[in-house]
TORZA-217229 format. One record per residue (C-alpha): residue number from 1; x, y, z; residue in one letter. Coordinates in steps of 0.001 Angstrom, whole numbers, plus 500000, padded with zeros to 6 digits. Layout:
# residues N
{atom NUM {X Y Z} 'A'} ...
# end
This chain:
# residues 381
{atom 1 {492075 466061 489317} 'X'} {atom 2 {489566 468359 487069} 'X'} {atom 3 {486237 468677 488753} 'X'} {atom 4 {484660 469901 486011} 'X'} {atom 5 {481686 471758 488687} 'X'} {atom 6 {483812 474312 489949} 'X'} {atom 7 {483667 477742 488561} 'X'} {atom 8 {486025 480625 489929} 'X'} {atom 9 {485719 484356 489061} 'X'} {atom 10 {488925 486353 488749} 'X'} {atom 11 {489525 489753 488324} 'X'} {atom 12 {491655 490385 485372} 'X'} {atom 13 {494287 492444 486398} 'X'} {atom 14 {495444 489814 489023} 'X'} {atom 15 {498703 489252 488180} 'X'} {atom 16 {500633 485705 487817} 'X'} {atom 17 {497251 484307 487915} 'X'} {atom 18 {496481 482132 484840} 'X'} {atom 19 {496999 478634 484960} 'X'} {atom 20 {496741 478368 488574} 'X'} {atom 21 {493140 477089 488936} 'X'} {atom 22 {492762 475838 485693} 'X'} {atom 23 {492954 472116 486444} 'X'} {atom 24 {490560 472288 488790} 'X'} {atom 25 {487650 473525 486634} 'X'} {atom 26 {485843 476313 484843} 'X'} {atom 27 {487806 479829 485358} 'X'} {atom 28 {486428 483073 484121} 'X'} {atom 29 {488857 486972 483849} 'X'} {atom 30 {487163 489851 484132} 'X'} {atom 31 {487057 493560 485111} 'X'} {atom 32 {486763 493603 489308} 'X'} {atom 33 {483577 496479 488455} 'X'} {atom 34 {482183 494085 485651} 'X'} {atom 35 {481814 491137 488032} 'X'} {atom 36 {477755 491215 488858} 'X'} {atom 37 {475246 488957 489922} 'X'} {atom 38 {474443 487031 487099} 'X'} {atom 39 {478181 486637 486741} 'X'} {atom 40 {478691 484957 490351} 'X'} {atom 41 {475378 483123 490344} 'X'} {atom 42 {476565 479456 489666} 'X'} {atom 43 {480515 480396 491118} 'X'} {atom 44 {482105 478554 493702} 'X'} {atom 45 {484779 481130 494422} 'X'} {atom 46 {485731 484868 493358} 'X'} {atom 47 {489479 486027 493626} 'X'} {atom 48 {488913 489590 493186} 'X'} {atom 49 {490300 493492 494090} 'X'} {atom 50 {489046 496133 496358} 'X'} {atom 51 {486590 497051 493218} 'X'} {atom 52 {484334 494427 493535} 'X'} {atom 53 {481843 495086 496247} 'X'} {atom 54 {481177 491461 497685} 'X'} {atom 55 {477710 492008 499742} 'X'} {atom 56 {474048 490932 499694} 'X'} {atom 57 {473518 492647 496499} 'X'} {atom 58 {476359 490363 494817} 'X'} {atom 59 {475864 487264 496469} 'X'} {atom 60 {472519 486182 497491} 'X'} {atom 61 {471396 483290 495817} 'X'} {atom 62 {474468 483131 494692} 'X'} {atom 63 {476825 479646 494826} 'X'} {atom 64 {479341 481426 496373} 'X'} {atom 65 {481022 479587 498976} 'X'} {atom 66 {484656 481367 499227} 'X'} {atom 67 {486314 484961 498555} 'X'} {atom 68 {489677 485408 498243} 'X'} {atom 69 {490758 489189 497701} 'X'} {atom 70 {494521 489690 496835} 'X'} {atom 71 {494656 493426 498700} 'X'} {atom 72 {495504 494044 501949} 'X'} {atom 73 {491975 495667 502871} 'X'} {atom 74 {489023 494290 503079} 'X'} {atom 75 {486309 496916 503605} 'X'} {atom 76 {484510 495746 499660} 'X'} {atom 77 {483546 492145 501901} 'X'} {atom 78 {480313 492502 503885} 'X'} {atom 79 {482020 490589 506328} 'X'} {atom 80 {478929 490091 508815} 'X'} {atom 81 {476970 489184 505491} 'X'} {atom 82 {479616 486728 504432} 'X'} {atom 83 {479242 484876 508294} 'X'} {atom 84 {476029 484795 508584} 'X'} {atom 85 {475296 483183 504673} 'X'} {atom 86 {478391 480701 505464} 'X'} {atom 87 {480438 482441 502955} 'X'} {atom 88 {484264 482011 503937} 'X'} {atom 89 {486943 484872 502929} 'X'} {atom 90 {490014 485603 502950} 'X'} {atom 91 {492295 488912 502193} 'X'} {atom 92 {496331 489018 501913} 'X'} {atom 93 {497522 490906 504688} 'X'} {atom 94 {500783 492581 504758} 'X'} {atom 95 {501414 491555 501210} 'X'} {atom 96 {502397 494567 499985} 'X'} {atom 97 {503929 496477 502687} 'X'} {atom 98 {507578 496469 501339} 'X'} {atom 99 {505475 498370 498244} 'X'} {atom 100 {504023 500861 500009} 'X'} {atom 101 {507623 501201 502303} 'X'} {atom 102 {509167 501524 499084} 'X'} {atom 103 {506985 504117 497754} 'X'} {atom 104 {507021 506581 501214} 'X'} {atom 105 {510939 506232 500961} 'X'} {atom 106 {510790 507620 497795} 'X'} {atom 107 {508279 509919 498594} 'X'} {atom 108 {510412 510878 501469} 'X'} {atom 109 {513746 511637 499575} 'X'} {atom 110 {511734 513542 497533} 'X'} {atom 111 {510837 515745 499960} 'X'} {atom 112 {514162 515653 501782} 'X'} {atom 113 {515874 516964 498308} 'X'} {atom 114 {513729 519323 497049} 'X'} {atom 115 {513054 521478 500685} 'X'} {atom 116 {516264 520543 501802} 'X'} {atom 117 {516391 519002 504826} 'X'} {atom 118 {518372 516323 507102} 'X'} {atom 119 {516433 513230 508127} 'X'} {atom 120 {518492 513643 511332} 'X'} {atom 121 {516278 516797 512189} 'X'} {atom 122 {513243 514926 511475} 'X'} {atom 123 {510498 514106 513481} 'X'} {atom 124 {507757 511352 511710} 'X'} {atom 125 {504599 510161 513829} 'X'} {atom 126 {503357 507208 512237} 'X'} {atom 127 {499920 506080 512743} 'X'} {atom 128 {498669 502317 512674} 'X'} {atom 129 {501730 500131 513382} 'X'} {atom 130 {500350 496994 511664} 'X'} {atom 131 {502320 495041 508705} 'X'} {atom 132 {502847 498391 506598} 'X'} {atom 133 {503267 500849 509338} 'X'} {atom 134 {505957 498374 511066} 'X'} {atom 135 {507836 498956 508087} 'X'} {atom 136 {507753 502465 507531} 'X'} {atom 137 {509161 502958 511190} 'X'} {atom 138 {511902 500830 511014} 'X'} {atom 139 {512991 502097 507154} 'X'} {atom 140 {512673 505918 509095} 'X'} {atom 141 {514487 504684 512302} 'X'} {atom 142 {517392 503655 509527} 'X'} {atom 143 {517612 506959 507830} 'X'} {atom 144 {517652 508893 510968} 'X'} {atom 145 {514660 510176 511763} 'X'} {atom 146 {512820 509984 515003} 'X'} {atom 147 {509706 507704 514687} 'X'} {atom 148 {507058 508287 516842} 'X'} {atom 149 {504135 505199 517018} 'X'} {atom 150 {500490 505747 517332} 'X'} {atom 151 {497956 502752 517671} 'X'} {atom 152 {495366 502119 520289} 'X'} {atom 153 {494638 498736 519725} 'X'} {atom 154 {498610 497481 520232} 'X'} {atom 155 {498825 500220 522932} 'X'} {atom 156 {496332 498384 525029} 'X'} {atom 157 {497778 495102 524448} 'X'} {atom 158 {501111 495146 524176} 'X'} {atom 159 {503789 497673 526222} 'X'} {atom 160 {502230 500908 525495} 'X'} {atom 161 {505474 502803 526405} 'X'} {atom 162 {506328 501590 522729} 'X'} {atom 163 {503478 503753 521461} 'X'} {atom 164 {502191 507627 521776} 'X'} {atom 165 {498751 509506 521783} 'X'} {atom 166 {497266 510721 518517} 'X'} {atom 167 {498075 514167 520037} 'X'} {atom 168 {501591 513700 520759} 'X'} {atom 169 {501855 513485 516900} 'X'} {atom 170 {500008 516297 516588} 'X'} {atom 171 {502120 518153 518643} 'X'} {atom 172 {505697 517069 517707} 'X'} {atom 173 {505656 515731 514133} 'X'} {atom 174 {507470 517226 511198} 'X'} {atom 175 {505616 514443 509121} 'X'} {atom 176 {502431 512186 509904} 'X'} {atom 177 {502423 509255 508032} 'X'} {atom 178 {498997 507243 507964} 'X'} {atom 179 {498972 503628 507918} 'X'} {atom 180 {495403 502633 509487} 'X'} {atom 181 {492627 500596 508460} 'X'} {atom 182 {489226 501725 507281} 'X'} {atom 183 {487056 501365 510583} 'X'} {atom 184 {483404 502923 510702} 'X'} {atom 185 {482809 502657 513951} 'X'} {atom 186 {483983 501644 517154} 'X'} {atom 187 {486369 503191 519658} 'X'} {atom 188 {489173 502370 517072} 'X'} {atom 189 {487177 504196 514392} 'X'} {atom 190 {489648 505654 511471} 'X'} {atom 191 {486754 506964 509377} 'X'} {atom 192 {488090 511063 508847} 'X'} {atom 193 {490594 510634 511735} 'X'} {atom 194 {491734 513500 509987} 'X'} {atom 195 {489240 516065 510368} 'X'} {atom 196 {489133 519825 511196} 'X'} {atom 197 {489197 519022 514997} 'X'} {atom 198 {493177 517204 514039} 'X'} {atom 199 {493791 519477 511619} 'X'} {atom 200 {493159 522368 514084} 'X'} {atom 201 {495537 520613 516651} 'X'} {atom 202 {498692 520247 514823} 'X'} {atom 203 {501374 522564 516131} 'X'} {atom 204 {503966 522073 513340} 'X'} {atom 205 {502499 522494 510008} 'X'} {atom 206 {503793 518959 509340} 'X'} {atom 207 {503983 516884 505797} 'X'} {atom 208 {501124 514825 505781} 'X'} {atom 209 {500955 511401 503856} 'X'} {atom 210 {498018 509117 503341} 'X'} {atom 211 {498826 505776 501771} 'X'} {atom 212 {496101 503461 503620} 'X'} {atom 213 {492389 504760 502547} 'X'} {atom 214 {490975 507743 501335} 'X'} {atom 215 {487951 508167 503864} 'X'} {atom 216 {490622 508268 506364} 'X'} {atom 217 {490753 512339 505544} 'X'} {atom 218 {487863 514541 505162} 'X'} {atom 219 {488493 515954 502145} 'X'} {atom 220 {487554 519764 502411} 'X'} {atom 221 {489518 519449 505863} 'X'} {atom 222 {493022 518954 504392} 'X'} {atom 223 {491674 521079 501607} 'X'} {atom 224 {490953 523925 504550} 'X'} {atom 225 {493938 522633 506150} 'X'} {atom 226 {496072 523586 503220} 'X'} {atom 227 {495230 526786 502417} 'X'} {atom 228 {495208 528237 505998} 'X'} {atom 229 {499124 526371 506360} 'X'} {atom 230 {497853 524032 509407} 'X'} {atom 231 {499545 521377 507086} 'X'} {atom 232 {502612 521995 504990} 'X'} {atom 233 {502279 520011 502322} 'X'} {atom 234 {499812 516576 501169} 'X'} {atom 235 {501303 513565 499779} 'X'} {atom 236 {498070 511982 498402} 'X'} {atom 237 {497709 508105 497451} 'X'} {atom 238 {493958 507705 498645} 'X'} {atom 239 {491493 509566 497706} 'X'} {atom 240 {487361 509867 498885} 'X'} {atom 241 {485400 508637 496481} 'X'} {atom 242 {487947 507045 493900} 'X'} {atom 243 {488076 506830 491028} 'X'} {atom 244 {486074 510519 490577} 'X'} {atom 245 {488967 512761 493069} 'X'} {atom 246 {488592 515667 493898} 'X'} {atom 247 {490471 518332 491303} 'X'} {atom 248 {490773 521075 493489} 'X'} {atom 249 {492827 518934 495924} 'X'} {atom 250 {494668 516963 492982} 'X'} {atom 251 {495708 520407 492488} 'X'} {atom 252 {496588 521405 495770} 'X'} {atom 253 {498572 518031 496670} 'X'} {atom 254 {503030 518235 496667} 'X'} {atom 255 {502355 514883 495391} 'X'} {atom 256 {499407 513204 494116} 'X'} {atom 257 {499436 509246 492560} 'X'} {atom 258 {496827 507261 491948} 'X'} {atom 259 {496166 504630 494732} 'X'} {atom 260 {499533 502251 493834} 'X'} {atom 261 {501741 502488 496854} 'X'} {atom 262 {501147 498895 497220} 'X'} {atom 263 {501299 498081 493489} 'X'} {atom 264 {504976 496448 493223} 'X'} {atom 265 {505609 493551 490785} 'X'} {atom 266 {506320 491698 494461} 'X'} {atom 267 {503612 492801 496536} 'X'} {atom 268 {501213 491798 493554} 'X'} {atom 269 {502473 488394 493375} 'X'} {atom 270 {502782 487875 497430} 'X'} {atom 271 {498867 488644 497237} 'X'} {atom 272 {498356 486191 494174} 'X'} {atom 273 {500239 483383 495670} 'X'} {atom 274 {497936 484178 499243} 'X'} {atom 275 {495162 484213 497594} 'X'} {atom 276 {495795 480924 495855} 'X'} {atom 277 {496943 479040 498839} 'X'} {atom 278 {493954 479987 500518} 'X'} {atom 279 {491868 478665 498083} 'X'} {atom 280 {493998 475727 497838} 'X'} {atom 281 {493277 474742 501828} 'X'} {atom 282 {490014 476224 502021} 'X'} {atom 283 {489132 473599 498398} 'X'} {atom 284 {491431 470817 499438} 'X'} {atom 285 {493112 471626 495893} 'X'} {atom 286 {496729 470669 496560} 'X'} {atom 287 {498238 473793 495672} 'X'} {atom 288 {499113 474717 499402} 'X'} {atom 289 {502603 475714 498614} 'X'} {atom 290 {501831 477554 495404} 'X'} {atom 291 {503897 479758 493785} 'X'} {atom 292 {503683 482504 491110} 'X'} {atom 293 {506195 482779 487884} 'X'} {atom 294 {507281 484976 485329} 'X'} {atom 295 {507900 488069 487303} 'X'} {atom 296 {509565 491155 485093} 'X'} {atom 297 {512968 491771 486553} 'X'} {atom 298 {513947 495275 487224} 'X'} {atom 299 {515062 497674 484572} 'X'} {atom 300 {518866 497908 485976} 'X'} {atom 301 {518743 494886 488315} 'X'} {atom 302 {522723 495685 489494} 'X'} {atom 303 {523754 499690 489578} 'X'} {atom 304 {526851 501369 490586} 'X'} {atom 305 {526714 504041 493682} 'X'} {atom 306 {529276 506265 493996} 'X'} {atom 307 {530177 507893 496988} 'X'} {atom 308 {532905 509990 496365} 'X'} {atom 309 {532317 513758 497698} 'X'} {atom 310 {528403 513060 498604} 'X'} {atom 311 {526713 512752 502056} 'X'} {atom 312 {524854 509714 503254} 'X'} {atom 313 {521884 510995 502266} 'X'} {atom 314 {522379 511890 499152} 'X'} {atom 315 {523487 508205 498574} 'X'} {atom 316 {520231 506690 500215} 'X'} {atom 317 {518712 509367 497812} 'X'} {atom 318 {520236 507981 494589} 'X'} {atom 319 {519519 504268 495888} 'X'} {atom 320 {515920 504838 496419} 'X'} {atom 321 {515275 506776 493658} 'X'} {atom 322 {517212 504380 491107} 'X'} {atom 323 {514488 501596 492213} 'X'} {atom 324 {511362 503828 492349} 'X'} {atom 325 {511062 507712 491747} 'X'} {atom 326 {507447 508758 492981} 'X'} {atom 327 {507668 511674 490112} 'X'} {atom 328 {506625 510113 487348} 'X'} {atom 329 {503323 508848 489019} 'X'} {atom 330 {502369 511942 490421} 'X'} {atom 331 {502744 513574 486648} 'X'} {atom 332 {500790 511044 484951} 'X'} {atom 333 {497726 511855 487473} 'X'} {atom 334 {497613 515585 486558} 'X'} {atom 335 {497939 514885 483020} 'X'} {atom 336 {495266 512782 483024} 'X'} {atom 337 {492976 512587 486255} 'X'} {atom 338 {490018 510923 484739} 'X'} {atom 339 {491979 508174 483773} 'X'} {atom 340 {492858 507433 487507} 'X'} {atom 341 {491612 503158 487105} 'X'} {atom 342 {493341 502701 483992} 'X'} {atom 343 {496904 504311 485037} 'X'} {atom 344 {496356 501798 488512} 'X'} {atom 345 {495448 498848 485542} 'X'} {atom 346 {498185 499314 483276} 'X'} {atom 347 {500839 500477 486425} 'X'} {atom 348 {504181 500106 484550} 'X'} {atom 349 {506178 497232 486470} 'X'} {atom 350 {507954 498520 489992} 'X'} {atom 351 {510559 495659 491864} 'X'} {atom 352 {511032 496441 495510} 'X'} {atom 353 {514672 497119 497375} 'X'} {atom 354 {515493 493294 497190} 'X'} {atom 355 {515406 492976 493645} 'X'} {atom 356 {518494 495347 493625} 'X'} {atom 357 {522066 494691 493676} 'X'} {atom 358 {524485 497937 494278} 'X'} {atom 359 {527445 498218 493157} 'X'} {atom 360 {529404 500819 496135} 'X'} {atom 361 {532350 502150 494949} 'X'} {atom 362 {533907 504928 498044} 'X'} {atom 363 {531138 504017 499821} 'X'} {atom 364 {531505 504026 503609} 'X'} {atom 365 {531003 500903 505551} 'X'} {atom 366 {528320 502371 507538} 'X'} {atom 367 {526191 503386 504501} 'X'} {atom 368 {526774 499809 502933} 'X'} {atom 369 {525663 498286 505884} 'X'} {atom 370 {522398 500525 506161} 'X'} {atom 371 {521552 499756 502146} 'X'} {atom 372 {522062 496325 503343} 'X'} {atom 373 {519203 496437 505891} 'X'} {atom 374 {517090 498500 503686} 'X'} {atom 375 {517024 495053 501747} 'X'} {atom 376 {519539 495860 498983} 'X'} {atom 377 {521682 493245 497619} 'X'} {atom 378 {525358 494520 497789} 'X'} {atom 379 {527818 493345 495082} 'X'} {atom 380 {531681 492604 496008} 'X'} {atom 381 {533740 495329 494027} 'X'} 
# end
């Protein structure tokens, strides 16, 4: 039933969106930066990005009475604010992890081709172990590599054998993968984690990736870091004060993209469909068990892999790279740097390992079986 008093406020480049709340009343798109004060003043609910900043300034006297944010994150919600004024939230956690364990494959077998080198000699430390981090481990456990876990919090409840210090990374990584939230303060604090004191640590001039937020690096530290060859090379997603990056780093960076590890067609629409169903229970709307349609399918959906005189690798290589190659992304950022929000707006559409059927043809059983649990679909020849 339409109740014609309820207002929502979407951002407009939630995907799979439109329709969805329509019945239920008065439903307004905009840009996440252009939604303001005035604009939230009479809302009942905002279903919004990391963009919009949802604190005091935003909301008092506002109408608000529920935020829904279709991003993992969830440092843009004054959470003590939103308690204390009765404001409920919610964000979509994990929703995009297969995205951003999509994107560090391919970021991965990027770096594996071009410097030439076996996963099986490989060493990655990855820190924060949480939905995306999980992920990462187990898709670099698969192709080889020795995984080492960091993260304090599950170390201290859970079986901390299972995890390492911060500075037995440092001292035995080939490649550092960061996978943390954004925490201020605290003793879990991840606010530059990666400072001069780390940098100054490491003891293996190891690949360093940041896919989780960009205050999680000082930014003249890796810059420093760099150029003295603490750190081999930067695989950049996050940046310090997006959307204006710092060039000299931009330039500096083995691969540089603009904040859209997580941006699959499927991660999108797992955090649209959250979103929704928490809105659903939180309004008694009756969409619990929503669902989003209408998403693109891949460009080759089924492709043949051929394994005849090539290496494992290489064929984990090809597979990866036929869903997602990282390249393109990075060269789209140096062409154009300023126009960092609009290439994450207009992010061309990216399906995930399971959207993909391969075709193996002299393909070892072995290798089938490890495309299989990478989340490929394999086709009978």
């Amino acid at each position: 039933k339409k109740n014609q008093n309820m207002k929502f406020i979407i951002d407009d480049k939630i995907p799979y969106v439109k329709g969805a709340l329509e019945p239920f009343g008065d439903v307004i798109y905009l840009p996440g930066a252009k939604i303001t004060k005035d604009i939230v003043k009479n809302a009942d609910a905002l279903l919004i990005r990391t963009r919009t900043i949802c604190n005091e300034t935003l909301l008092s006297g506002s109408s608000v009475k529920f935020i829904a944010t279709a991003t993992i994150g969830y440092d843009h919600i004054d959470t003590d604010y939103c308690r204390d004024a009765g404001i409920g939230w919610t964000n979509a956690p994990g929703c995009n992890s297969g995205s951003v364990e999509q994107y560090i494959a391919s970021a991965l077998v990027t770096y594996a081709q071009t410097k030439n080198l076996s996963f099986k000699n490989l060493c990655i430390g990855v820190v924060g172990v949480g939905n995306v981090g999980s992920k990462v481990a187990r898709l670099c456990r698969l192709l080889g590599m020795k995984v080492l876990l960091n993260d304090p919090p599950r170390a201290r409840t859970e079986d901390p054998s299972a995890f390492v210090s911060l500075e037995n990374i440092m001292a035995a990584a080939d490649i550092i993968s960061l996978h943390v939230p954004l925490n201020l303060q605290g003793e879990d604090a991840t606010y530059h984690l990666a400072d001069a004191g780390f940098f100054s640590g490491l003891q293996r001039r190891p690949l360093l990736i940041n896919t989780c937020r960009g205050e999680v690096v000082n930014t003249s530290a890796i810059k420093t870091a760099l150029a003295q060859g603490l750190v081999s090379e930067y695989i950049c997603d996050c940046w310090e004060q997006e959307p204006d990056i710092d060039l000299e780093l931009l330039s500096m960076a083995w691969l540089a993209t603009p904040h859209i590890a997580g941006y699959s067609r499927d991660g999108k629409a797992v955090g649209t469909q959250m979103s929704i169903q928490a809105l659903s229970r939180f309004f008694s709307l009756g969409i619990n068990h929503w669902q989003p349609e209408g998403i693109e399918p891949p460009g080759k959906p089924v492709f043949e892999l051929n394994g005849l005189g090539r290496n494992e690798q290489q064929l984990i290589t090809e597979a990866i790279l036929a869903t997602y190659d990282i390249r393109p992304d990075d060269m789209a950022l140096r062409k154009d740097p300023a126009g960092f929000e609009v290439l994450r707006g207009n992010y061309p559409v990216r399906r995930e390992f399971k959207a993909f059927t391969i075709l193996p043809v002299n393909v070892a059983p072995s290798t089938i079986n490890l495309l299989k649990n990478m989340g490929f679909g394999i086709a009978e020849p």
